[in-house]
C-alpha positions as YAML, in Angstrom:
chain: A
units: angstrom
residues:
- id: 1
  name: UNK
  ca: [-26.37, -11.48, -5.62]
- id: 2
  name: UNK
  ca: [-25.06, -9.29, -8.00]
- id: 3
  name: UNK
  ca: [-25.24, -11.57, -11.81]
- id: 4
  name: UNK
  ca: [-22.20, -10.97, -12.48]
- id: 5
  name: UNK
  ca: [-20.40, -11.61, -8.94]
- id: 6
  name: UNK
  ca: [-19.40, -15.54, -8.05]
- id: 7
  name: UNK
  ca: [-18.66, -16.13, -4.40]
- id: 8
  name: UNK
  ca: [-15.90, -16.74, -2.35]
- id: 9
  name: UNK
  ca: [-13.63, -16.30, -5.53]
- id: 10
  name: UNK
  ca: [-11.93, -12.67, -6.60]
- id: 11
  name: UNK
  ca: [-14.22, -10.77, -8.95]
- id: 12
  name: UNK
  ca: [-11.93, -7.86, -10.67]
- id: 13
  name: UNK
  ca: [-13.87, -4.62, -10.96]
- id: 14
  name: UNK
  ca: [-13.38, -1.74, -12.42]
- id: 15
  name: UNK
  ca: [-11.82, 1.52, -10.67]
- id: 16
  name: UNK
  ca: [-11.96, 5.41, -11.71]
- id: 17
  name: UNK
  ca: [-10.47, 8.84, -11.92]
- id: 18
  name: UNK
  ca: [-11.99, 11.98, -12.34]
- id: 19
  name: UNK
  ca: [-11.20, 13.36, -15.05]
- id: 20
  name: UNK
  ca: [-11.52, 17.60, -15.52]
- id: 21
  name: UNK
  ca: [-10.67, 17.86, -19.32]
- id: 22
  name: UNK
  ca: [-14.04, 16.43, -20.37]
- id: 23
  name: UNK
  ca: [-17.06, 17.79, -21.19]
- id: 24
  name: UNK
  ca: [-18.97, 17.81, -18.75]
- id: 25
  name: UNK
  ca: [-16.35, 16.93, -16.60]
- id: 26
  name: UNK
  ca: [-16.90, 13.24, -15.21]
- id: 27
  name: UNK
  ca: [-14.95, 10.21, -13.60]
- id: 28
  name: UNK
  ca: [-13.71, 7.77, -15.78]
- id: 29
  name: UNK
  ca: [-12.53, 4.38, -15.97]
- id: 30
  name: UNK
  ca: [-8.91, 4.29, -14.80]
- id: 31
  name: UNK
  ca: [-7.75, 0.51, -15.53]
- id: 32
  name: UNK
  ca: [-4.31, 1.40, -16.21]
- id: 33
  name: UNK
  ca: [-2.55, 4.01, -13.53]
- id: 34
  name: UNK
  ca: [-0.01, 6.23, -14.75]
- id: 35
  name: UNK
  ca: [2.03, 6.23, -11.18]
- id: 36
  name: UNK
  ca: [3.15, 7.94, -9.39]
- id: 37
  name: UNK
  ca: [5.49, 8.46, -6.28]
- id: 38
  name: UNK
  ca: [7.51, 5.69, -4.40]
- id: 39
  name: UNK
  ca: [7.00, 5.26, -0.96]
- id: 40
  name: UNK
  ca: [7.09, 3.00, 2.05]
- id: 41
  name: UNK
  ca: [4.46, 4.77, 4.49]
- id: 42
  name: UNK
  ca: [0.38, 4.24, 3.81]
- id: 43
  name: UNK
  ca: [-1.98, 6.11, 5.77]
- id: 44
  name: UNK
  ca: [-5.17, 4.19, 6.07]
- id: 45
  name: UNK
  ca: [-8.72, 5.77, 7.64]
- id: 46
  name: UNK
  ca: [-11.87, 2.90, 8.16]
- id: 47
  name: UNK
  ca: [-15.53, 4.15, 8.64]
- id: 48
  name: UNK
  ca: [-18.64, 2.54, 8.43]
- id: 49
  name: UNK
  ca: [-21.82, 4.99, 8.42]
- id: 50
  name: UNK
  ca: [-24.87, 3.73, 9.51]
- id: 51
  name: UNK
  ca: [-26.70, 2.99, 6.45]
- id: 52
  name: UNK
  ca: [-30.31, 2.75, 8.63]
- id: 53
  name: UNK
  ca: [-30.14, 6.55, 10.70]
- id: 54
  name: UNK
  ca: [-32.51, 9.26, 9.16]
- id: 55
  name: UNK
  ca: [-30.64, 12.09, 7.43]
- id: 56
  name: UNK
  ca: [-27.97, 9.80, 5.09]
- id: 57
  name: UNK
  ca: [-26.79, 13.02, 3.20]
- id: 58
  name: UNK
  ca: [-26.47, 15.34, 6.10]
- id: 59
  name: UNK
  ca: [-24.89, 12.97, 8.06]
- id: 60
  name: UNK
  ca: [-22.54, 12.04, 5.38]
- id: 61
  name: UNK
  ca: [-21.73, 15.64, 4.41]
- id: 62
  name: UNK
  ca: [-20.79, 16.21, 7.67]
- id: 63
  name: UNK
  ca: [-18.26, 12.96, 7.39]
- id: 64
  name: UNK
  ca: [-16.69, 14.06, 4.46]
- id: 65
  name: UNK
  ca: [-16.34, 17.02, 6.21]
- id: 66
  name: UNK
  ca: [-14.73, 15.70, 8.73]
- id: 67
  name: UNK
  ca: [-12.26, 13.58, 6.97]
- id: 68
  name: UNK
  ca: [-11.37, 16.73, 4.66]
- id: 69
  name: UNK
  ca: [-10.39, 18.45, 7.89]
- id: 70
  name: UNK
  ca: [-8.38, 15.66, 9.14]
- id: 71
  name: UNK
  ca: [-6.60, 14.95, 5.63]
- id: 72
  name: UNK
  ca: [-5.52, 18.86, 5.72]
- id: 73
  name: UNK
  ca: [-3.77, 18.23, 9.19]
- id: 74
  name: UNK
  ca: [-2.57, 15.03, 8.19]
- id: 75
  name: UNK
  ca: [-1.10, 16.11, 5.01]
- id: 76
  name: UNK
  ca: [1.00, 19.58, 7.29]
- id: 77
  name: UNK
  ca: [2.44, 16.80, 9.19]
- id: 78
  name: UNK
  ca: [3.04, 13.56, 7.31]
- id: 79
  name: UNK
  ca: [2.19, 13.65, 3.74]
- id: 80
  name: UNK
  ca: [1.85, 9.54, 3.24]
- id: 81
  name: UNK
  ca: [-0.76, 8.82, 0.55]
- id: 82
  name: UNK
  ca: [-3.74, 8.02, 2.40]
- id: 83
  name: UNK
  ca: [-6.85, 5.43, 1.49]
- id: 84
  name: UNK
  ca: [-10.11, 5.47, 2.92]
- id: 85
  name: UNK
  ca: [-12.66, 2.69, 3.54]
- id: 86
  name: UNK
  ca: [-16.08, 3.53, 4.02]
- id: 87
  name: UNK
  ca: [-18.81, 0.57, 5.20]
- id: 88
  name: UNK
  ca: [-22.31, 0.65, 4.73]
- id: 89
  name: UNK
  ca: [-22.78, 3.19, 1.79]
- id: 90
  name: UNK
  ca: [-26.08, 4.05, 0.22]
- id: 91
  name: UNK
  ca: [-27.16, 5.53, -3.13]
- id: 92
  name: UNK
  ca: [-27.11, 9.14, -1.89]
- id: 93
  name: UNK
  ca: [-23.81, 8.54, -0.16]
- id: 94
  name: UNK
  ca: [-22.04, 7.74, -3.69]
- id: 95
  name: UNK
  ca: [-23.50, 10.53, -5.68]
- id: 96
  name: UNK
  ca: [-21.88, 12.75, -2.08]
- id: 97
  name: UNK
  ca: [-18.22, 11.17, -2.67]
- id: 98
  name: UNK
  ca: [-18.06, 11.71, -6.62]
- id: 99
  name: UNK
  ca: [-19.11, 15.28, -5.91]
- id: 100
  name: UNK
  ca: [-16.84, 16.27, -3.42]
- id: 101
  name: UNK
  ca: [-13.99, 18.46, -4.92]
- id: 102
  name: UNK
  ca: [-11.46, 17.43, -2.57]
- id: 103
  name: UNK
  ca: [-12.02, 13.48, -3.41]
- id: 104
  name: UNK
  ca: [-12.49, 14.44, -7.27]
- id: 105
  name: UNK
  ca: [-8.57, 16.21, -7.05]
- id: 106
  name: UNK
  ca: [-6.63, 13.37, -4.97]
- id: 107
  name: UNK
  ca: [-8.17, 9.74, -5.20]
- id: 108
  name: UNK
  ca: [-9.14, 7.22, -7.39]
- id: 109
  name: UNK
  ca: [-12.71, 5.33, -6.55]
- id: 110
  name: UNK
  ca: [-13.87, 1.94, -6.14]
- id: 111
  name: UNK
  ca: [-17.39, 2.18, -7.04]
- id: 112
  name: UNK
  ca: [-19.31, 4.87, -9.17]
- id: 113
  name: UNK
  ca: [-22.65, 2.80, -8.76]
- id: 114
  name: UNK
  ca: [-24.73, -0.55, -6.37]
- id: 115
  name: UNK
  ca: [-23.16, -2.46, -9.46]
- id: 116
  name: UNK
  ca: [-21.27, -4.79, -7.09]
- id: 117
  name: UNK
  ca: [-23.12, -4.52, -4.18]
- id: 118
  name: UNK
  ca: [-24.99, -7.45, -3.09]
- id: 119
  name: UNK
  ca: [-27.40, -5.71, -0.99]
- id: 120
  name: UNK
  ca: [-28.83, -1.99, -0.68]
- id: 121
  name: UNK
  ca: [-25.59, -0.62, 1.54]
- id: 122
  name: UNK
  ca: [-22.32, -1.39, 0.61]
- id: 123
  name: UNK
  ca: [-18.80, -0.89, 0.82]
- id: 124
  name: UNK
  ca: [-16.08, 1.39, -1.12]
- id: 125
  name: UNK
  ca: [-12.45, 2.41, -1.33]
- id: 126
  name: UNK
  ca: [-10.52, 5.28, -2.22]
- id: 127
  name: UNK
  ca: [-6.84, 5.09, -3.25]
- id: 128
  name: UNK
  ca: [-4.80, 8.20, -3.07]
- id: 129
  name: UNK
  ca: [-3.47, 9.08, -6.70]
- id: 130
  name: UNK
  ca: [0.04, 8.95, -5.66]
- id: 131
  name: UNK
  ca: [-0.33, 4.99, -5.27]
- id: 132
  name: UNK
  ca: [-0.31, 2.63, -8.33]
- id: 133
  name: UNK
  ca: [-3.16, 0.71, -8.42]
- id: 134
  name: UNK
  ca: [-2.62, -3.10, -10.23]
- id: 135
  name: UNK
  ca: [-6.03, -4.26, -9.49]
- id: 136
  name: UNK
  ca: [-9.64, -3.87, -7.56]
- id: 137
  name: UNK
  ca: [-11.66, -7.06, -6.82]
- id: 138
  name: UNK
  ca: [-14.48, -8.01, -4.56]
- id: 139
  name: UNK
  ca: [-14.86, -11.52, -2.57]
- id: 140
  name: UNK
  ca: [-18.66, -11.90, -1.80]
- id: 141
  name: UNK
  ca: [-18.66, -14.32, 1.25]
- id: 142
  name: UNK
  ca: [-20.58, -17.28, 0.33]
- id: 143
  name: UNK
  ca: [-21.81, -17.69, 3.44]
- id: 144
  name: UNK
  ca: [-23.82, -14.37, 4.34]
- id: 145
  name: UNK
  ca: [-27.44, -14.19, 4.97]
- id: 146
  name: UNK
  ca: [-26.58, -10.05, 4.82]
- id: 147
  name: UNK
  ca: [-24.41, -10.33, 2.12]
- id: 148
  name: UNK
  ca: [-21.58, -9.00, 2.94]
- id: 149
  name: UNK
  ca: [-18.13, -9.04, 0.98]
- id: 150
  name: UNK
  ca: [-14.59, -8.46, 0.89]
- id: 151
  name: UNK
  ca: [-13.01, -5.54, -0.65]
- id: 152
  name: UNK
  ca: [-9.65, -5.70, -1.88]
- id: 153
  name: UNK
  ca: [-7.21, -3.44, -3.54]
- id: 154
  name: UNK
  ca: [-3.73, -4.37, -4.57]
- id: 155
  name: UNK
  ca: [-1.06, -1.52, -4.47]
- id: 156
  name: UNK
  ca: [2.19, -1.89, -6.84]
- id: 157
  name: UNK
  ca: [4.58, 0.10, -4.06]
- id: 158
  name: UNK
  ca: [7.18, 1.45, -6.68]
- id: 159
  name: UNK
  ca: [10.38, -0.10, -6.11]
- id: 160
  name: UNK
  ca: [12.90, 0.75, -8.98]
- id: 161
  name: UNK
  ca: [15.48, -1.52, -7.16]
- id: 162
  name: UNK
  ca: [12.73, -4.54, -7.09]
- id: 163
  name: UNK
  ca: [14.10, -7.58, -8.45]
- id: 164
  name: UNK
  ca: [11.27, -9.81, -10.33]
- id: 165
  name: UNK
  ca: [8.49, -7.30, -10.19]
- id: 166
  name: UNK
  ca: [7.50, -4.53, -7.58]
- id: 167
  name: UNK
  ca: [5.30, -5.70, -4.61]
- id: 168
  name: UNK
  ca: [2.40, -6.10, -4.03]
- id: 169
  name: UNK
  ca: [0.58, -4.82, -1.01]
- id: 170
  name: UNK
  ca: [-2.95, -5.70, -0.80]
- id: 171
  name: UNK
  ca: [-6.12, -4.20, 1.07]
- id: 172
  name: UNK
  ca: [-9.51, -5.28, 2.41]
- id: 173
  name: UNK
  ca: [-12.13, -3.35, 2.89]
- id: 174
  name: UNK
  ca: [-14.54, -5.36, 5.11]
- id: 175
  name: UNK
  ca: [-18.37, -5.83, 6.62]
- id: 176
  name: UNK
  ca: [-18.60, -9.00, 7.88]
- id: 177
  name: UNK
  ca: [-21.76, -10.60, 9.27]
- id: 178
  name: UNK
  ca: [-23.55, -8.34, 12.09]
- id: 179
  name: UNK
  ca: [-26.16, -9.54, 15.52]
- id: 180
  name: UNK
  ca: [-25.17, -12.85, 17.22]
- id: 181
  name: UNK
  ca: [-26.19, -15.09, 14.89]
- id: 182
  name: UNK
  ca: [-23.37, -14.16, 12.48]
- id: 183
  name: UNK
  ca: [-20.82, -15.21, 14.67]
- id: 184
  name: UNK
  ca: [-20.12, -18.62, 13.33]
- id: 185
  name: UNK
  ca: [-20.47, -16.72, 9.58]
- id: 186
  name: UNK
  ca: [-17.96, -13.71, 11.00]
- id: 187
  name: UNK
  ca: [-15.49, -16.39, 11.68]
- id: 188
  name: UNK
  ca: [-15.50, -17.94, 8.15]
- id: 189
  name: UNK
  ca: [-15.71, -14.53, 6.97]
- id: 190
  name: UNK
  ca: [-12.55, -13.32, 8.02]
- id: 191
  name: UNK
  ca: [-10.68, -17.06, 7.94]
- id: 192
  name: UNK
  ca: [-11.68, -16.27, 3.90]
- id: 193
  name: UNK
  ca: [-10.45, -12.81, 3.70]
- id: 194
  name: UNK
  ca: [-7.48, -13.79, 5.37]
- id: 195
  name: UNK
  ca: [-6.40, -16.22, 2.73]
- id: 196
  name: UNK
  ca: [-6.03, -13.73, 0.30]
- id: 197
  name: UNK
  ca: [-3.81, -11.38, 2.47]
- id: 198
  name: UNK
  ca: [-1.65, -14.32, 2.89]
- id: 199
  name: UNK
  ca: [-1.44, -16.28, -0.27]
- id: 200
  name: UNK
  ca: [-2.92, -19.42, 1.48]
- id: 201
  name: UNK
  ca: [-6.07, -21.86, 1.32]
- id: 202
  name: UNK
  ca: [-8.44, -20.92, -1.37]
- id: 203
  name: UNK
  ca: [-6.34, -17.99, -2.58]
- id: 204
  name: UNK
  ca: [-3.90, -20.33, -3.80]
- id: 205
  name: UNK
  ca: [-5.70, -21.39, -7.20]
- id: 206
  name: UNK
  ca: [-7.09, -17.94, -7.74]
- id: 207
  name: UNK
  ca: [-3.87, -16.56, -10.24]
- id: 208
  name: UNK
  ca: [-3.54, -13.44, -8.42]
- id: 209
  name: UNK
  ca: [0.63, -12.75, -6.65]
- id: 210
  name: UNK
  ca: [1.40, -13.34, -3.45]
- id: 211
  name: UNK
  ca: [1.56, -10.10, -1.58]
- id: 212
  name: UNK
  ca: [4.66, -8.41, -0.02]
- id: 213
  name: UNK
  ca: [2.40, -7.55, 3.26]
- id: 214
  name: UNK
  ca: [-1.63, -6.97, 3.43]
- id: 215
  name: UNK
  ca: [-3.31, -4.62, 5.77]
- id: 216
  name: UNK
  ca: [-7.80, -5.25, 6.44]
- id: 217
  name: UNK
  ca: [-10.16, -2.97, 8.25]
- id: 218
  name: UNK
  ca: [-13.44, -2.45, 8.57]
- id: 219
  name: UNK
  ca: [-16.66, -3.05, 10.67]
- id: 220
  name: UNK
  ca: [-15.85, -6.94, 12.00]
- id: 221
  name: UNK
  ca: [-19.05, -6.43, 14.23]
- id: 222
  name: UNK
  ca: [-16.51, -8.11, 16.85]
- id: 223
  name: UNK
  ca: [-18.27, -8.31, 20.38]
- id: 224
  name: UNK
  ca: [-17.83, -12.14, 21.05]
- id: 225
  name: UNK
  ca: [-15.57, -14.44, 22.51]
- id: 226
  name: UNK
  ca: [-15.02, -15.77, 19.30]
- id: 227
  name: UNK
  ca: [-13.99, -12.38, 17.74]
- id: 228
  name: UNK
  ca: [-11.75, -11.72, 19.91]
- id: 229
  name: UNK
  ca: [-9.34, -14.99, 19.07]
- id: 230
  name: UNK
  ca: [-10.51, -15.12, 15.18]
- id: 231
  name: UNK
  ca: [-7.45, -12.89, 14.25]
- id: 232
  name: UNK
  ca: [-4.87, -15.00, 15.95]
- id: 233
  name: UNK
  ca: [-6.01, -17.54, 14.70]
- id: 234
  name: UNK
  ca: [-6.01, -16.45, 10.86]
- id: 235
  name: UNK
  ca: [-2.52, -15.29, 11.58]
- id: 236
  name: UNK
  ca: [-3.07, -11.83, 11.70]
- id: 237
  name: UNK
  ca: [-1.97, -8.92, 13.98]
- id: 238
  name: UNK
  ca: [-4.11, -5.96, 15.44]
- id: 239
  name: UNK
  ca: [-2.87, -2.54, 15.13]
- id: 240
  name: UNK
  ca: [-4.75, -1.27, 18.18]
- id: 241
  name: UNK
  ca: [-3.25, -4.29, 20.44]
- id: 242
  name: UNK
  ca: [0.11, -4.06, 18.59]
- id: 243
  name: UNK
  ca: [0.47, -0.91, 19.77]
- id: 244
  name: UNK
  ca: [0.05, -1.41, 23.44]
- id: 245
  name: UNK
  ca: [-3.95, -0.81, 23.06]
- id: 246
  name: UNK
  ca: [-5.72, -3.10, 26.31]
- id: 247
  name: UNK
  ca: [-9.06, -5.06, 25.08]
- id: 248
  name: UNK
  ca: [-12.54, -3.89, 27.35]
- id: 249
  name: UNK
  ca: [-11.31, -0.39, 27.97]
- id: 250
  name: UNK
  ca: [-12.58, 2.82, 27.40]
- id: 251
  name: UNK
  ca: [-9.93, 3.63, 24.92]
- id: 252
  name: UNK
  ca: [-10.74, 0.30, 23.14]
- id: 253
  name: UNK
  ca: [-14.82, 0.83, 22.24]
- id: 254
  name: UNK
  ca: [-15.36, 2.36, 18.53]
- id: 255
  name: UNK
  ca: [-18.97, 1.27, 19.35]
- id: 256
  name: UNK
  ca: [-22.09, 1.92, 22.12]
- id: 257
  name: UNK
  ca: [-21.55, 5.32, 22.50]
- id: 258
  name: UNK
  ca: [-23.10, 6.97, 19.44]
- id: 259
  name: UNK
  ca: [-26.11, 4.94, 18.99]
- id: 260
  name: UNK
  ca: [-29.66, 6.14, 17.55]
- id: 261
  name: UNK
  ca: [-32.10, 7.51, 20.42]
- id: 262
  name: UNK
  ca: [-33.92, 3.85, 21.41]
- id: 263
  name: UNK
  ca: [-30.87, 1.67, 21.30]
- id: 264
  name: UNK
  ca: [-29.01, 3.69, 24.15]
- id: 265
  name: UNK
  ca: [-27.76, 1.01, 26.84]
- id: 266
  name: UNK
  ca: [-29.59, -1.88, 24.87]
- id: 267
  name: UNK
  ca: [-26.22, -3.22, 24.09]
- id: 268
  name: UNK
  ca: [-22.61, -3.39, 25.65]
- id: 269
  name: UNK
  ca: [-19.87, -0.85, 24.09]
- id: 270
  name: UNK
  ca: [-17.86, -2.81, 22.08]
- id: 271
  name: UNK
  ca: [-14.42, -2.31, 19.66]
- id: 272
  name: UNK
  ca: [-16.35, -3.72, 16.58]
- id: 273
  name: UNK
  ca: [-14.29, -1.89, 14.16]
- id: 274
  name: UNK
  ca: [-10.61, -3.49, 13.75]
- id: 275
  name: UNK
  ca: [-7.28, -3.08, 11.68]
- id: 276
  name: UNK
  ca: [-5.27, -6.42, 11.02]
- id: 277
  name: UNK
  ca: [-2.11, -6.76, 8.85]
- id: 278
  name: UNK
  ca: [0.04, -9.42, 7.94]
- id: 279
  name: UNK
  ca: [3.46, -9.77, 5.97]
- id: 280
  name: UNK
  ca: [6.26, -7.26, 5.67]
- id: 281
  name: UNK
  ca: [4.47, -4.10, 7.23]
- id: 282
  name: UNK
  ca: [4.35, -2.49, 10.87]
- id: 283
  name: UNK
  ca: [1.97, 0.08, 12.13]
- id: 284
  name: UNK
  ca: [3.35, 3.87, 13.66]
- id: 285
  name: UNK
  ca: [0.57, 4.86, 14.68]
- id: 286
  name: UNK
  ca: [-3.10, 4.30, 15.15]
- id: 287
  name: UNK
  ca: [-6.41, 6.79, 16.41]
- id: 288
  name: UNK
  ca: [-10.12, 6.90, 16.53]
- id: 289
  name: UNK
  ca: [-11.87, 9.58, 14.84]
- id: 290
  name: UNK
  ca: [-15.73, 10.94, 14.84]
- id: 291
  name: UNK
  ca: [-15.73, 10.75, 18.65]
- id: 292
  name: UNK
  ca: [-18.71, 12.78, 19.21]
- id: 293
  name: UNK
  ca: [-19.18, 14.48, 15.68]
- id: 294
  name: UNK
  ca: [-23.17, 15.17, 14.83]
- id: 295
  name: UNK
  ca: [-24.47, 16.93, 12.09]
- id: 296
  name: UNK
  ca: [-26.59, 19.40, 12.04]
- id: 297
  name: UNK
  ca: [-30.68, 18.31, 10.67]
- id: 298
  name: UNK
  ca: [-33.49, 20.37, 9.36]
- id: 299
  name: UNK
  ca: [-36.21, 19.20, 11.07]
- id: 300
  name: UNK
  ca: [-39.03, 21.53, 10.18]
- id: 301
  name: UNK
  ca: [-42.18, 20.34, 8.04]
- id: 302
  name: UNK
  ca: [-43.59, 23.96, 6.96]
- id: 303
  name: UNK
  ca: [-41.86, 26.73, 5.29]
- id: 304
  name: UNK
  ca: [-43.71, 29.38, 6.86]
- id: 305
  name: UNK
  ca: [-42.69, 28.77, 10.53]
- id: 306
  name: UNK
  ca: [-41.32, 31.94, 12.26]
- id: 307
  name: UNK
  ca: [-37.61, 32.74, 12.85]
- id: 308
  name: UNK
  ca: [-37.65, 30.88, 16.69]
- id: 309
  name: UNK
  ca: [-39.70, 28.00, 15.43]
- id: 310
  name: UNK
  ca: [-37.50, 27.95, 12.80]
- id: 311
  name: UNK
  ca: [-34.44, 27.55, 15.00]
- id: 312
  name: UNK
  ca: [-36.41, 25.14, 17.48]
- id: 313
  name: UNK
  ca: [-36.75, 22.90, 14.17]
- id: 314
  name: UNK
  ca: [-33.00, 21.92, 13.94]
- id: 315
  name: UNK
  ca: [-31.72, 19.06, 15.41]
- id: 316
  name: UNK
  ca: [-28.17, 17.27, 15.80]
- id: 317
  name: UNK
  ca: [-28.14, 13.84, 15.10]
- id: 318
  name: UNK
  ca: [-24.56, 11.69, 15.35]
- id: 319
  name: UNK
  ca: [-23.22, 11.16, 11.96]
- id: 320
  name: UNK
  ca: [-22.65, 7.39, 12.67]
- id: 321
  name: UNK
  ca: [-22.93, 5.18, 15.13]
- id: 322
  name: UNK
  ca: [-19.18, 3.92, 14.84]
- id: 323
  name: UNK
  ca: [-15.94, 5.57, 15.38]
- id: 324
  name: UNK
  ca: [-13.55, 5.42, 12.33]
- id: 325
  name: UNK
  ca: [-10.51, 3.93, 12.67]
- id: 326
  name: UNK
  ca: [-7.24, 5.99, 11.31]
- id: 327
  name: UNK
  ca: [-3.73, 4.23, 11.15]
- id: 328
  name: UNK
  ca: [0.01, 4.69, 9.60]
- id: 329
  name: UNK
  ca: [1.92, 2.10, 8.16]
- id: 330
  name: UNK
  ca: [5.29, 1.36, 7.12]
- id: 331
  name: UNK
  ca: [5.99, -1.38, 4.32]
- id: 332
  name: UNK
  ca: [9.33, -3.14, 5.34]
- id: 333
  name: UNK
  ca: [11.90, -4.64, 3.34]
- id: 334
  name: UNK
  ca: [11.34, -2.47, 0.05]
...
C-alpha cells in the first residue's frame, strides 16, 4: 500500500488544472475551484482499459480518441458537464491523458502520477471544469488481495437558492476485486463504497457531509449470483435495469466479446461493468460505447521491410476488453 494511504477510511488527495500561462505550460494543483456554472444534469462515461493487452499507448490513443469524438456529439446535443472514469490505468496511460489538448482545455484530473495507487494499474477521474469540485479522496478496500480502491469525488452543484450550504453530490470511481475468488471481497467492496454514497455505517464517523444523491461506476467484475443481488442489497439502483435494461441479454454484456486472442469462449459474456446511484438523482439515459473499436498496431521488427511487408506488419488489436458505460443524470430537488 501506498505509505501514505490508510484503509477503508477517506484519504483526501489532491486534484489539478492545467494551467497555459506558465512556463512551460503544466497542470497544477487546483485545491480551491473557482466555479463555475449551475446545473442539474451530469453526464457520466465509465471505462476500464485492460491494463495487461500489448500496445497500452496505441490502444489508449485510440480511446481518447474515441471519447473526444463522442464528447463533440454529445456536447451539439446536450451540453451537461461530463466526467469520465477510467479503470485500470498504467504509467504510459497518464502521461497520454495530461497530453491530450482536448482534456488539458475542459477537465480537471484526479491523478498526475501511481502516487495513490496501490498497485501498478489504477484508477482516475476527470471532472468537467464547469463543476465545482469540494473534494477528491480515495477508500483503499481493506480487504483486497489486488488492491483495489474506491474513488470518490464530491461535486458542490451550485444552488444560489440552497439553504444551509449547496449539495453535495458525490462519485465513485470503482475496481473492485476480479476472478471468482473475489466474490466474497466484491461484496464487502461495494457494501463499503456504498456507505459513503449514503452517509451510513462506517461513513458516519468519517467528518465528511452527507450527500444530496451519489452516483458509482466502474468495473464491479459482476458475473455471480452474488453480484447480481449486492446492489439491492446496499440500497442502490442500476441505471441499466432502471431503465427497462433485462439482465443475461445481448444488450446487457459490456464483457466476453472483446477479449485478447486465447481467452475467446474461455469465459461466459457477462455485464461486469455497472452504474448505481442513490439519493435525490434519476438517470435519462444510459449507452455502451467501444463496441467493436480496435486500434490500429505496428507490428513490424525491421525498418527496412518493403512497402507490402510493411503493410502486412500492421495489425488491429481491440482497445479494451470492456465496453464503457455512458449515462445522463438529473439531480432532483435543487
Amino acid at each position: 500500500m501506498a505509505p501514505s494511504l490508510q484503509p477503508d477510511t477517506p484519504n483526501t488527495q489532491t486534484f489539478y488544472c492545467f494551467d497555459p500561462t506558465t512556463d512551460p505550460p503544466q497542470w497544477r494543483p487546483a485545491s480551491s475551484c473557482t466555479a463555475h456554472d449551475t446545473t442539474d444534469r451530469l453526464h457520466l462515461i465509465s471505462w476500464n482499459i485492460d491494463f495487461h493487452a500489448p500496445a497500452p499507448r496505441e490502444r489508449m490513443s485510440a480511446a481518447l480518441q474515441h471519447l473526444n469524438k463522442r464528447l463533440s456529439d454529445h456536447g451539439q446535443q446536450n451540453d451537461s458537464p461530463t466526467v469520465i472514469f477510467f479503470q485500470e490505468m498504467v504509467e504510459s496511460d497518464l502521461g497520454l491523458i495530461q497530453q491530450a489538448p482536448w482534456i488539458r482545455d475542459r477537465f480537471y484530473i484526479t491523478d498526475l502520477f501511481r502516487t495513490h495507487w496501490r498497485a501498478s494499474y489504477g484508477t482516475l477521474t476527470l471532472v468537467d471544469r464547469r463543476l465545482h469540485i469540494q473534494r477528491v479522496f480515495r477508500v483503499p478496500y481493506g480487504l483486497s488481495r489486488m488492491q483495489r480502491d474506491g474513488l470518490f469525488v464530491d461535486i458542490n452543484m451550485q444552488n444560489p437558492h440552497a439553504t444551509g450550504g449547496n449539495p453535495v453530490i458525490r462519485l465513485c470511481n470503482t475496481h473492485l476485486e476480479s476472478l471468482a475468488s473475489g466474490i466474497s471481497s466484491r461484496t464487502v467492496q461495494l457494501k463499503l463504497a456504498s456507505e459513503f454514497m449514503h452517509g451510513t455505517g462506517r461513513y458516519s464517523t468519517s467528518g465528511l457531509p452527507t450527500p444530496h444523491a451519489a452516483i458509482l461506476a466502474g468495473d464491479l467484475n459482476a458475473f455471480a449470483p452474488e453480484d447480481a443481488i449486492a446492489p439491492n442489497e446496499c440500497g442502490l439502483n442500476d441505471a441499466f435495469l432502471a431503465l427497462g435494461g433485462t439482465e443475461e441479454t445481448e444488450e446487457a454484456y459490456t464483457w466476453g466479446k472483446q477479449n485478447p486472442v486465447g481467452m475467446d469462449g474461455k469465459f461466459p459474456d457477462a455485464r461486469m461493468d455497472k452504474v448505481l446511484f442513490c439519493g435525490s438523482v434519476e438517470v435519462l439515459a444510459f449507452a455502451k460505447i467501444g463496441e467493436g473499436l480496435k486500434a490500429r498496431v505496428d507490428c513490424s521488427m525491421d525498418d527496412d521491410t518493403s512497402d507490402d511487408e510493411a503493410e502486412d506488419a500492421y495489425d488491429d488489436v481491440w482497445v479494451t476488453d470492456h465496453l464503457g458505460l455512458d449515462a445522463e443524470f438529473r439531480i432532483l430537488d435543487l
